[in-house]
C-alpha positions as CSV (number, residue, x, y, z in Angstrom):
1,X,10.1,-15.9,9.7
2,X,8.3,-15.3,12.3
3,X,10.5,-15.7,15.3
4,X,13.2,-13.2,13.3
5,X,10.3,-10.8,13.7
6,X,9.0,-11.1,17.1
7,X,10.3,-7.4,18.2
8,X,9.1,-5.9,14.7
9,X,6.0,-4.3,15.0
10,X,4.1,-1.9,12.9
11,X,4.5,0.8,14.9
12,X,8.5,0.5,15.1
13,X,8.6,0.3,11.3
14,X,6.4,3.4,11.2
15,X,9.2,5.5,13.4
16,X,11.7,4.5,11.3
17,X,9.8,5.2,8.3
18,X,9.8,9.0,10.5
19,X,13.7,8.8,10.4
20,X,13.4,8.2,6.9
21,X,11.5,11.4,6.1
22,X,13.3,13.2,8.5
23,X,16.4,12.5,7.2
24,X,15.1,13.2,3.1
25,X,13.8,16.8,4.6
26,X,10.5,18.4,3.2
27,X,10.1,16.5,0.1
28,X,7.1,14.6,-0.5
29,X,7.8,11.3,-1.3
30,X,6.2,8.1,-2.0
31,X,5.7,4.5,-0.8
32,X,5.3,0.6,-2.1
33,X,5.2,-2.0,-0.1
34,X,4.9,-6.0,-1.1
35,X,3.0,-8.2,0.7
36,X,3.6,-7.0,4.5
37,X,5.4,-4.0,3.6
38,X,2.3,-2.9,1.6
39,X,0.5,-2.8,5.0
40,X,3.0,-0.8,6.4
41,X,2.9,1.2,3.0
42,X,-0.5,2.0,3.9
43,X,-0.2,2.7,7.8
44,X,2.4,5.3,7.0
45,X,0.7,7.3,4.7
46,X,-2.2,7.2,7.5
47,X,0.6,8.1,10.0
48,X,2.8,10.9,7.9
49,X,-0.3,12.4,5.7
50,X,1.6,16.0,4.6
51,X,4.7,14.0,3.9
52,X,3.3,11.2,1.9
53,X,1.8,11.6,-1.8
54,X,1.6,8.4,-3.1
55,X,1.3,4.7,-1.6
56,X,1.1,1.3,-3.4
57,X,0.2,-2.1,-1.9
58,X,1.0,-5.2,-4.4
59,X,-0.3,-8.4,-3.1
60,X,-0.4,-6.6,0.5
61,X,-1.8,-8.9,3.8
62,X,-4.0,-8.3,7.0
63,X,-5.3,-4.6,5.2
64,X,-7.9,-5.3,7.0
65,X,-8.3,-6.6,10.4
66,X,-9.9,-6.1,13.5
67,X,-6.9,-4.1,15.3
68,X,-6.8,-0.3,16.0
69,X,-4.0,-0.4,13.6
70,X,-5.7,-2.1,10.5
71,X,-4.8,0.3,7.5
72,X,-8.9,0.4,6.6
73,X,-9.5,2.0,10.2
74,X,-6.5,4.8,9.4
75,X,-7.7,5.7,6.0
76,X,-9.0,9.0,7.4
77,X,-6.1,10.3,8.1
78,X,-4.4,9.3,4.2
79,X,-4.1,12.5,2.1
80,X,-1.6,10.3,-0.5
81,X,-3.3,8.6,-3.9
82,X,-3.7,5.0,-3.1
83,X,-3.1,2.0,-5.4
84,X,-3.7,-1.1,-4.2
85,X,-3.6,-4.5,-6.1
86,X,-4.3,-7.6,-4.5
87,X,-3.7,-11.6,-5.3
88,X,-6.4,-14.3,-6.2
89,X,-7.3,-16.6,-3.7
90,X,-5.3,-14.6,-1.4
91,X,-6.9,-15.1,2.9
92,X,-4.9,-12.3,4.1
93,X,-6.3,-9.8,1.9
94,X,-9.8,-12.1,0.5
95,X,-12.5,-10.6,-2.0
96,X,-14.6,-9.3,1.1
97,X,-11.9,-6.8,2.7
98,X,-10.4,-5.9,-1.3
99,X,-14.5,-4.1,-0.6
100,X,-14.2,-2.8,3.1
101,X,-11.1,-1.1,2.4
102,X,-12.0,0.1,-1.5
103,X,-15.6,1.0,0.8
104,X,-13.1,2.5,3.7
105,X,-11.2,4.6,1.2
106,X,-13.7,6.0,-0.7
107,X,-16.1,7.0,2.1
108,X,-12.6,9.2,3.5
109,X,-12.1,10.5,0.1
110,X,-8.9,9.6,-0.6
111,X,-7.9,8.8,-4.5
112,X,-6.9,5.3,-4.6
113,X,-7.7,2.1,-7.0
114,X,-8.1,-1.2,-5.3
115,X,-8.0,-4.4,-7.6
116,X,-7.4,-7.9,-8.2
117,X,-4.9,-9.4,-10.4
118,X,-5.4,-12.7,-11.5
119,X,-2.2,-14.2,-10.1
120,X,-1.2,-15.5,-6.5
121,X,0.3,-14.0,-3.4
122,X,4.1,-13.0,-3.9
123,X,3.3,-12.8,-8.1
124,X,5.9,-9.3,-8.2
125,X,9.5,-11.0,-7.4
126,X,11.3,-13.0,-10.0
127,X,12.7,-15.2,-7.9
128,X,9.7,-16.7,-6.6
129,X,8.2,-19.8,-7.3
130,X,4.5,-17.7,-7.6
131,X,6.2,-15.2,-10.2
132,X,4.0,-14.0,-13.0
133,X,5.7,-11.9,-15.6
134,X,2.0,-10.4,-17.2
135,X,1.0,-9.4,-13.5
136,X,4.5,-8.0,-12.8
137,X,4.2,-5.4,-16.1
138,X,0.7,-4.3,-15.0
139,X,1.8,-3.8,-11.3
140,X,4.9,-1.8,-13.3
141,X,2.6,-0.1,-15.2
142,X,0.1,0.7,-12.2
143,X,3.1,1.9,-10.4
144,X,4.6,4.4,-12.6
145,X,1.7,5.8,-13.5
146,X,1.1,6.9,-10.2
147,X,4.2,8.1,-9.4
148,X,4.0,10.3,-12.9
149,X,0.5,11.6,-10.9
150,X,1.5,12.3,-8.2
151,X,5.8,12.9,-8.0
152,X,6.6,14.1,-10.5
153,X,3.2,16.1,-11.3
154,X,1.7,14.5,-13.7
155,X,-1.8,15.7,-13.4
156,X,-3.9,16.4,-10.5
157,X,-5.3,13.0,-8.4
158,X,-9.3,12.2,-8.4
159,X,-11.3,11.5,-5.6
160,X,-13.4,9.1,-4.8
């Protein structure tokens, strides 16, 4: 996979993420990403605050890292609600940085939830060996319910 990649970077998915919007006009609109894409979920609401209102990160990888691009050094610049769920036993995205970015988040004030489901990396696609259909209906759960809050204006987000 990774030598299909080797021009991809974050910041090239970010402009095209700009095309995106651009093309989609002034609506706010909102974000999920799986595993890498809920990094780059993450970096673009950082990089398009006043067009983003909602991100989600399921079973997400390298949130948090030591580059100037890690989404927990961009959380600053986030005005979206955040929701991100992360896998067991997962070492790109381990127990310790699920707290520096919840700890990131809420010291910017953005209104997110960061938590732990109880089922491995990659648990959200069918077709995976790693599938878990209980995890997969509370991620579908998590995820409507913050579109509902914040697209389609379902009650003002929280805080903190």
């Amino acid at each position: 996979m990774g030598a299909r990649h080797t021009g991809t970077t974050a910041a090239s998915l970010v402009r095209d993420v700009g095309a995106y919007l651009d093309h989609l006009g002034a609506a706010k609109v909102a974000l999920t990403g799986y595993c890498m894409g809920g990094r780059l979920a993450l970096v673009a609401a950082a990089t398009y605050p006043d067009r983003i209102a909602a991100a989600a990160a399921y079973h997400p990888g390298n949130v948090v890292t030591d580059a100037e691009d890690s989404p927990h050094r961009l959380v600053g610049q986030i005005r979206a609600s955040v929701y991100v769920g992360g896998a067991m036993d997962d070492a790109t995205f381990t127990d310790a940085q699920r707290q520096m970015l919840d700890d990131a988040l809420t010291g910017a004030g953005v209104d997110h939830v960061v938590e732990r489901y109880q089922a491995r990396h990659g648990w959200v696609p069918s077709d995976t060996p790693v599938h878990d259909a209980a995890a997969t209906a509370r991620h579908w759960e998590t995820l409507l319910a913050l579109l509902a809050r914040t697209i389609s204006g379902g009650g003002a987000p929280h805080r903190g």
